[in-house]
Each structure stands twice: as C-alpha cells, then as structure tokens.
C-alpha positions in Angstrom: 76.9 -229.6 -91.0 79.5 -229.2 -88.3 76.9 -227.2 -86.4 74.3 -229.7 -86.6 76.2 -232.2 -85.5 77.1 -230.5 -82.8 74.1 -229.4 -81.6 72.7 -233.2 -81.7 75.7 -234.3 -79.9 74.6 -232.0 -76.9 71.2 -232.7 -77.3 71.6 -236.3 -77.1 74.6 -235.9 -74.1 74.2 -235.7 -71.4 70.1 -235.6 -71.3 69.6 -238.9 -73.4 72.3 -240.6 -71.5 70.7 -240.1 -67.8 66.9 -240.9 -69.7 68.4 -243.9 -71.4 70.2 -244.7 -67.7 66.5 -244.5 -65.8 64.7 -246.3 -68.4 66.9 -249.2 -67.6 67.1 -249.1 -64.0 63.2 -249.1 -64.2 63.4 -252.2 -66.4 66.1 -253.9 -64.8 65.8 -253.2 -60.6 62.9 -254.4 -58.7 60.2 -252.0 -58.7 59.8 -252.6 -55.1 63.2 -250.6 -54.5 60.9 -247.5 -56.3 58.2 -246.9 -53.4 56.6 -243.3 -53.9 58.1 -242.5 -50.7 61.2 -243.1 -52.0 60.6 -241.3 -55.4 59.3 -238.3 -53.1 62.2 -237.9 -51.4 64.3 -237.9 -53.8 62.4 -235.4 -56.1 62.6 -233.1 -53.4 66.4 -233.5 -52.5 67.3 -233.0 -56.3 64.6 -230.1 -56.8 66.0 -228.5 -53.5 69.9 -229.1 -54.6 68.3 -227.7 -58.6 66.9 -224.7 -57.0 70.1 -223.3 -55.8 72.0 -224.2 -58.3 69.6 -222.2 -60.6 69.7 -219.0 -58.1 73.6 -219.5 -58.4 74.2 -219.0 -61.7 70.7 -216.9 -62.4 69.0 -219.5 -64.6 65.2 -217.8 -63.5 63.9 -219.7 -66.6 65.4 -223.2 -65.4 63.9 -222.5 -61.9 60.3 -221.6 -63.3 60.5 -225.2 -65.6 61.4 -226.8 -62.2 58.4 -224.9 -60.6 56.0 -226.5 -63.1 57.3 -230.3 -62.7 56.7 -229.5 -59.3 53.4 -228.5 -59.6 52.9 -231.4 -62.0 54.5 -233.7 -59.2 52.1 -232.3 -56.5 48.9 -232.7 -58.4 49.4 -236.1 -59.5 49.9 -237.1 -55.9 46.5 -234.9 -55.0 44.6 -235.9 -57.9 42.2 -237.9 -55.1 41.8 -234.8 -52.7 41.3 -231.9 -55.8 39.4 -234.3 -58.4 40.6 -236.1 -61.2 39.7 -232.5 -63.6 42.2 -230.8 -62.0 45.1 -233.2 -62.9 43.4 -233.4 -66.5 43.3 -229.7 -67.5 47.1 -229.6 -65.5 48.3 -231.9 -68.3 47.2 -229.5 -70.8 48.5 -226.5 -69.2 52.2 -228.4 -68.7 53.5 -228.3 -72.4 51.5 -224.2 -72.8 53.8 -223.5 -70.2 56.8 -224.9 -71.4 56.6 -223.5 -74.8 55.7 -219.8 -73.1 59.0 -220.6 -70.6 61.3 -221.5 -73.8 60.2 -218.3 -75.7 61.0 -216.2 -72.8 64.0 -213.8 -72.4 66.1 -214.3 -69.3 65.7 -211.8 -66.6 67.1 -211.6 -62.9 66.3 -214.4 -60.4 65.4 -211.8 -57.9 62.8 -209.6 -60.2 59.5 -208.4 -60.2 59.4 -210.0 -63.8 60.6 -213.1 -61.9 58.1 -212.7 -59.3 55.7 -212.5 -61.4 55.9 -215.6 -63.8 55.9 -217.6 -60.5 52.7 -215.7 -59.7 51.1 -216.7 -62.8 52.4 -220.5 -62.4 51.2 -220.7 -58.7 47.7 -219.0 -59.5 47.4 -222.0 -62.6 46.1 -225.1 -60.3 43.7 -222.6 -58.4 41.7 -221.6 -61.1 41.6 -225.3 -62.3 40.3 -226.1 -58.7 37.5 -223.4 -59.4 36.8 -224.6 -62.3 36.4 -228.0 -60.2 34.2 -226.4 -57.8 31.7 -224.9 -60.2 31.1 -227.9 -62.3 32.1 -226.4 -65.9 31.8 -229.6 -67.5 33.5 -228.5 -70.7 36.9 -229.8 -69.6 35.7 -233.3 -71.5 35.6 -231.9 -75.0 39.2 -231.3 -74.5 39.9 -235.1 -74.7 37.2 -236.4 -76.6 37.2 -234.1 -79.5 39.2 -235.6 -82.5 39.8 -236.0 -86.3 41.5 -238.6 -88.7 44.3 -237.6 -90.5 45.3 -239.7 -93.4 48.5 -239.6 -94.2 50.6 -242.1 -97.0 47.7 -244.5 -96.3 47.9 -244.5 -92.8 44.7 -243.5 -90.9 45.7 -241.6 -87.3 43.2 -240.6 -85.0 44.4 -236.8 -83.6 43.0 -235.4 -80.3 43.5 -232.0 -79.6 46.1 -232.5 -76.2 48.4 -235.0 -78.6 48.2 -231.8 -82.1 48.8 -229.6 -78.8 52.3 -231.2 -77.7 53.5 -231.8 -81.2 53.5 -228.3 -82.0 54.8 -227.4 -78.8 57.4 -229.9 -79.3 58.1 -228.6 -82.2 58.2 -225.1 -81.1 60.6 -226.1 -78.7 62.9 -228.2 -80.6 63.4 -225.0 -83.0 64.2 -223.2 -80.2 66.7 -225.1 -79.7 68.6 -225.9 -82.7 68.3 -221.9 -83.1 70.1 -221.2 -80.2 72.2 -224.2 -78.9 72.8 -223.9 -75.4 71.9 -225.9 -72.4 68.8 -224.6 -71.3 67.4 -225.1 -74.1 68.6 -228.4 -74.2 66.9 -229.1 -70.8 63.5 -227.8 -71.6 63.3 -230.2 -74.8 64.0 -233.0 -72.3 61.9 -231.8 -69.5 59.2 -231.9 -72.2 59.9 -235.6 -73.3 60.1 -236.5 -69.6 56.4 -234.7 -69.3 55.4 -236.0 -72.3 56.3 -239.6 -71.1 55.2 -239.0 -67.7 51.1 -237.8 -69.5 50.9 -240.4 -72.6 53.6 -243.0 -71.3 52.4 -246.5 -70.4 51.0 -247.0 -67.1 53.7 -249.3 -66.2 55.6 -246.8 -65.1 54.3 -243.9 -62.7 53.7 -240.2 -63.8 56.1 -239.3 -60.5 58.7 -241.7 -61.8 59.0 -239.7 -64.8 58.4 -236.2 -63.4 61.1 -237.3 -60.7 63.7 -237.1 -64.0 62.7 -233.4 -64.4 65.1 -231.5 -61.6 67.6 -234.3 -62.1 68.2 -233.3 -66.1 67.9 -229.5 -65.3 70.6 -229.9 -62.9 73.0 -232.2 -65.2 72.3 -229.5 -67.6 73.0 -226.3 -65.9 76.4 -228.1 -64.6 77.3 -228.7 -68.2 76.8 -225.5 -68.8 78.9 -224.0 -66.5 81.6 -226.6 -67.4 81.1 -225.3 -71.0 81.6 -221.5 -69.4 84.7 -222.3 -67.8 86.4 -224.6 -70.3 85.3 -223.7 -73.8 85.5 -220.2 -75.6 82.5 -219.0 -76.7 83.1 -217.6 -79.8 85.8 -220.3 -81.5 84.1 -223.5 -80.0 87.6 -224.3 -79.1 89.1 -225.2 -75.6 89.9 -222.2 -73.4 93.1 -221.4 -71.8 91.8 -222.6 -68.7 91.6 -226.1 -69.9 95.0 -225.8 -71.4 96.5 -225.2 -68.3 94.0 -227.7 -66.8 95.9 -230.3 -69.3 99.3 -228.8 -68.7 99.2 -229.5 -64.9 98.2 -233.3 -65.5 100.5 -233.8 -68.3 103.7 -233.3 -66.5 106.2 -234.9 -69.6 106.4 -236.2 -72.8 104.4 -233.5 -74.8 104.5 -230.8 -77.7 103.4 -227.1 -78.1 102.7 -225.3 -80.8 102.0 -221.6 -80.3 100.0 -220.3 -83.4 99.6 -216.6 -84.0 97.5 -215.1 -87.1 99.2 -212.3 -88.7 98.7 -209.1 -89.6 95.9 -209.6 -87.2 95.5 -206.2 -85.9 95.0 -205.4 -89.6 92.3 -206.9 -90.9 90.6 -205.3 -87.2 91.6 -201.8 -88.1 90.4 -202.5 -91.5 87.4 -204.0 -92.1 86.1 -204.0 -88.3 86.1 -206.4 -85.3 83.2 -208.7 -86.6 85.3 -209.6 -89.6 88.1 -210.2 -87.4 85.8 -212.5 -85.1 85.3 -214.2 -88.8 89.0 -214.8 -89.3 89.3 -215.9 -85.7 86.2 -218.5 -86.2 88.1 -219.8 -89.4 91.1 -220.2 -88.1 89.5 -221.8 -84.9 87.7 -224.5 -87.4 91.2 -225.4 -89.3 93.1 -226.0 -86.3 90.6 -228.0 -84.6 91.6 -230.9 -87.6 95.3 -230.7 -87.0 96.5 -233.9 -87.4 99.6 -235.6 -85.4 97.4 -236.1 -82.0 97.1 -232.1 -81.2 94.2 -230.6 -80.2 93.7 -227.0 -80.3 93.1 -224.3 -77.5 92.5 -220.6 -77.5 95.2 -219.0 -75.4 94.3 -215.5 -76.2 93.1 -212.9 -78.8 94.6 -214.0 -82.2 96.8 -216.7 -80.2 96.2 -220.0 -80.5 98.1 -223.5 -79.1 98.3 -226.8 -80.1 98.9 -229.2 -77.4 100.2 -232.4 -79.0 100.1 -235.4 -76.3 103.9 -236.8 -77.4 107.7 -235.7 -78.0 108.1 -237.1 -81.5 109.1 -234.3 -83.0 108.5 -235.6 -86.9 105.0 -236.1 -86.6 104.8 -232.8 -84.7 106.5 -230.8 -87.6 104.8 -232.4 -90.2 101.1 -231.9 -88.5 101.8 -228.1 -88.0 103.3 -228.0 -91.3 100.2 -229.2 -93.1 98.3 -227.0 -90.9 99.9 -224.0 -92.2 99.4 -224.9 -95.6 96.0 -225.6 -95.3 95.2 -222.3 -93.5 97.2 -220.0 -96.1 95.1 -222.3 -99.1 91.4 -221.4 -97.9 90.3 -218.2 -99.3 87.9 -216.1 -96.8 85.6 -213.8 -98.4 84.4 -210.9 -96.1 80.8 -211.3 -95.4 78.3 -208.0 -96.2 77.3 -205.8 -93.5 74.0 -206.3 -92.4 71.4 -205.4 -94.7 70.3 -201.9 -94.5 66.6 -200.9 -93.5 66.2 -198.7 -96.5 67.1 -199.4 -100.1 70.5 -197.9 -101.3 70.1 -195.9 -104.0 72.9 -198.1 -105.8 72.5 -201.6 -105.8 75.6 -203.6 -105.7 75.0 -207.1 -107.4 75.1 -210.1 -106.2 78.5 -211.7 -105.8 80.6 -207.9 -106.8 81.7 -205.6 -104.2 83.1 -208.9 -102.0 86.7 -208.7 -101.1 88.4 -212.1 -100.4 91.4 -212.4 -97.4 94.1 -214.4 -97.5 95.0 -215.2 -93.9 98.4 -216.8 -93.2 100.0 -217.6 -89.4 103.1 -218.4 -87.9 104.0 -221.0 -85.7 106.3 -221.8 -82.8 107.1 -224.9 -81.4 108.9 -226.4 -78.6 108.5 -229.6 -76.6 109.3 -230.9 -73.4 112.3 -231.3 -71.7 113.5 -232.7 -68.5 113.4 -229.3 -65.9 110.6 -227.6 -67.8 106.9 -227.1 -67.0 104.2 -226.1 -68.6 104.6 -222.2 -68.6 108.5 -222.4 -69.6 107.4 -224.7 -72.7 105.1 -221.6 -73.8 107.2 -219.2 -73.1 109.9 -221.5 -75.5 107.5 -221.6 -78.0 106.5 -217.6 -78.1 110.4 -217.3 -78.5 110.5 -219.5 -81.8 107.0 -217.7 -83.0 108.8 -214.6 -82.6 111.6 -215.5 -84.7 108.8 -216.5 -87.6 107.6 -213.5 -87.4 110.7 -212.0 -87.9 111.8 -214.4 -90.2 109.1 -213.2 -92.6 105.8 -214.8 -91.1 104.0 -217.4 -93.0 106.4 -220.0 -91.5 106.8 -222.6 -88.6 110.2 -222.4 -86.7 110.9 -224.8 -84.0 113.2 -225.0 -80.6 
C-alpha cells in the first residue's frame, strides 16, 4: 500500500501540478497574451533546453517522446500546406508511438539503435504525405467506423482512434505502476497532454497543449536526477548527501542518532546479499516512522542516521527507544530463492523450509553543542554506538 501510494504521489507531483498550473493560466490570463507566435517560441526554447538535458543524462527514450510532440507540433501548424489527412492519420500514429516508446529498453543516446528509432519517427509523416498524394481514401473508415457499447445501462458510442488510446493508456499506465520511475511518469503525461491536445475542446489549441509536452519531460528528468542525487535507491530513504545537505543548513539546535544493524555481516555471509538488501529494506521502512521529529537517512551500508530537528533530549531518547523496540518485535521471514526452471525432485510445502530472522540494532546518540558541527556530532555519536555494541548490542546509549 506504501508503494502505491507512492507511486500516485509521483505521478500526480510534479506532472499534475504544472498541468493543473496551465490549465489555469489558460482559464484565467487573456488569451491574447497566448499568440501562436508566442506559443512557438516557447515550444522551441523548452524543446531545445529538453533536448540537452536528455543527451546529458542519456534519456534516448525521453528525447524520441520529445521528437514525436515535435512532429505533432509541426503538423498541426502545416495541416493547410500537407492536407488535412496528414494531421488525421498523425493523431493515430501519436499514442502507437508512445506505447512502442514506453515498451522500449533504454539504449545509448549516440546509437545506431538510437539512430534508428529517429529514422523510423522522421520517415512517419512522409509516408502519410504519400498516402496524401495518391488519394487512398481509406483513411475515413478510421474515424467513421464505430460500435455501441452498453455498459450498466449506459449506451457509449466507441470509434476505433478513442478504443485505440484507452488501451494505450492503459498500456502505458501499467508501465508505469510496474516500474515507478520518472520517465515513465512523463510518458503517461505526455500522453494526457496529447490526448487533450487530439480530443480536447476546441477552446483551447492543439499547440497549446503540445507546448506542455517538452515542458513536463524536462520537470521530470530534473526530478529524476534530484531523486539520483538525494535518495538511495534501494531503501527509499534520504541519502548521505542530503544528510549533509541538512547538516550544513542546520547549523544548531539538533539531534543524531547513528543506527547500526547487527550482526549484519552475518546474515550476508549466511543467507546471501539479496537477503541482506531484505533486512536493509526493513529496517529502512521502520525507521522512516520514528517518531520525536526525526527523519531517517542512509549514511552507509548497514548504517543508518536519524536527524532529529531539536535538542530536547527526552523526546529524542524516548523516539529511538521505541524504535528499537519496534525493530527487535517484527519477525522477518527469509523470502525463497527464485523459483527454479525445472521441478525439484522434492517438493518442499508451502509455508515449511522458511527460516524467520530476528534483526535487532544499536544506537548512538549525541546532540549539538556549542563548538561542534555536523561531522564532530557523528563522529560523537559512532563513539556511543560503539559502546552499545560493546555493551552487548540491542541497546541505545547516548553522549
């Protein structure tokens, strides 16, 4: 549940908020202050700015999604010099493309496979134009062909291009939740956008909408690197480098507790490293409810600190405390290995053969104090963690 929610949180922010922030500017601002001059120029200073921020960090699937509202852009603004067909057959080709682009594998920006996806975009709005040229006129049964679907009652009236970006919304949406990261993130709103921008009311302009495009692909590479830099990947949990991003603001008045799981090493040696990323991702999820104000960072293999944002040193105790307890009360049972291709020749049943770890830490704390910055705090509260572990482990000892 935990997952899901985060996943919707990061779905909805930041790509609903600067959607939600255009709608209203559109609603609110004179239209006169959105001439398509002005909406042309600024599509092309965002997709310029997009486009190297996608070469930057290799994001080859980003740049081809920006390719395509390009191309969307650029027909919609031609649609009088290459025919009205053109533009038609484009706006079923825009959400085929998408889907295709979010069931891709990321290669190199600079790649023949790159190369070649752009190839088979660019080559797209030719072959419509020859289909222009020779009169096929079986471009109208796309739109006109359709079929009621009944459904509690309700009769709704289903043409082929609207059952055609439903499934690849769908398609794309799955994508996402299955692997929750910000590109993916950007192609379900770069489909919204282009679904808005093709079935949206004609008060507002298809370039309006495709103008949006570059603008979320950029917000959401951004966050994504933010994400890189300030959030460990495997725990969820903020990374040293926002810790010490903290510690250099916060200058006084402030806790730490350095958390360490024991016998860490152990359990590694043991029963492997992907049980010990296991351990690491429980831990991780217990510590990011401490109580008292603290929030929890990964400092380091089985290391762990709590920055707590005040010197009252009751609260403090009693927070870690609780946290202790909590951790040392929830049983982890060791997941199976993977299942093997062929059947064993002994089956172990369901629920037997599972071994369940008890995982326990010891904590350190030290606060603040008038001479001290952030790096001699740690280095206080390693000195108590040590004496816990010394002391026996399983135990919080203070400064």
């Amino acid at each position: 549940m935990k997952t899901l929610k985060s996943a919707l949180f990061h779905l909805v922010f930041p790509g609903g908020v600067v959607i939600a922030v255009a709608v209203a500017l559109w609603q609110w601002l004179p239209h006169a202050l959105f001439p398509v001059s002005t909406v042309v120029s600024f599509f092309s200073f965002v997709a310029v700015a997009t486009a190297g921020v996608c070469w930057r960090y290799s994001r080859s699937r980003l740049f081809l999604v920006l390719l395509v509202l390009a191309l969307s852009a650029v027909l919609d603004l031609k649609q009088s010099t290459m025919g009205p067909p053109v533009y038609l057959f484009w706006q079923q080709l825009i959400p085929l493309n998408l889907m295709w682009l979010a069931l891709l594998r990321e290669r190199q920006f600079c790649s023949l496979a790159t190369a070649g996806r752009i190839c088979l975009l660019l080559v797209q709005p030719l072959l419509l134009y020859g289909i222009l040229v020779y009169k096929l006129s079986w471009y109208t049964a796309l739109n006109t062909w359709s079929w009621s679907i009944v459904l509690a009652g309700w009769t709704v009236e289903m043409t082929l291009p609207v059952l055609l970006v439903c499934l690849v919304f769908l398609v794309v949406l799955v994508r996402y939740f299955w692997r929750n990261n910000g590109e993916n993130a950007a192609l379900v709103w770069v489909l919204i956008v282009c679904c808005l921008a093709l079935y949206g009311s004609d008060l507002v302009p298809d370039l309006y909408w495709y103008a949006l495009g570059p603008l979320l692909i950029l917000v959401m590479v951004l966050e994504q690197a933010y994400a890189l830099a300030f959030r460990d990947e495997l725990t969820g949990l903020p990374s040293r480098r926002a810790l010490s991003d903290q510690l250099f603001r916060r200058r006084r008045r402030y806790g730490v507790a350095l958390v360490d799981i024991d016998h860490f090493k152990k359990v590694n040696d043991t029963h492997g490293h992907d049980v010990g990323d296991q351990v690491l991702k429980l831990v991780s999820t217990q510590l990011a409810m401490v109580g008292g104000g603290g929030r929890a960072y990964r400092y380091g293999g089985e290391e762990f600190i709590v920055l707590f944002r005040h010197d009252r040193k009751e609260v403090t105790t009693q927070a870690v405390e609780q946290l202790r307890q909590r951790i040392a009360k929830t049983p982890f049972t060791v997941r199976q290995r993977p299942r093997p291709t062929k059947r064993p020749r002994y089956v172990v049943p369901a629920g037997k053969g599972q071994q369940t770890l008890h995982v326990t830490v010891s904590i350190g704390l030290s606060w603040w104090e008038k001479g001290l910055d952030g790096d001699a705090v740690i280095k206080r509260a390693d000195q108590a963690l040590y004496r816990a572990k010394k002391a026996g482990r399983n135990r919080v000892i203070s400064t």
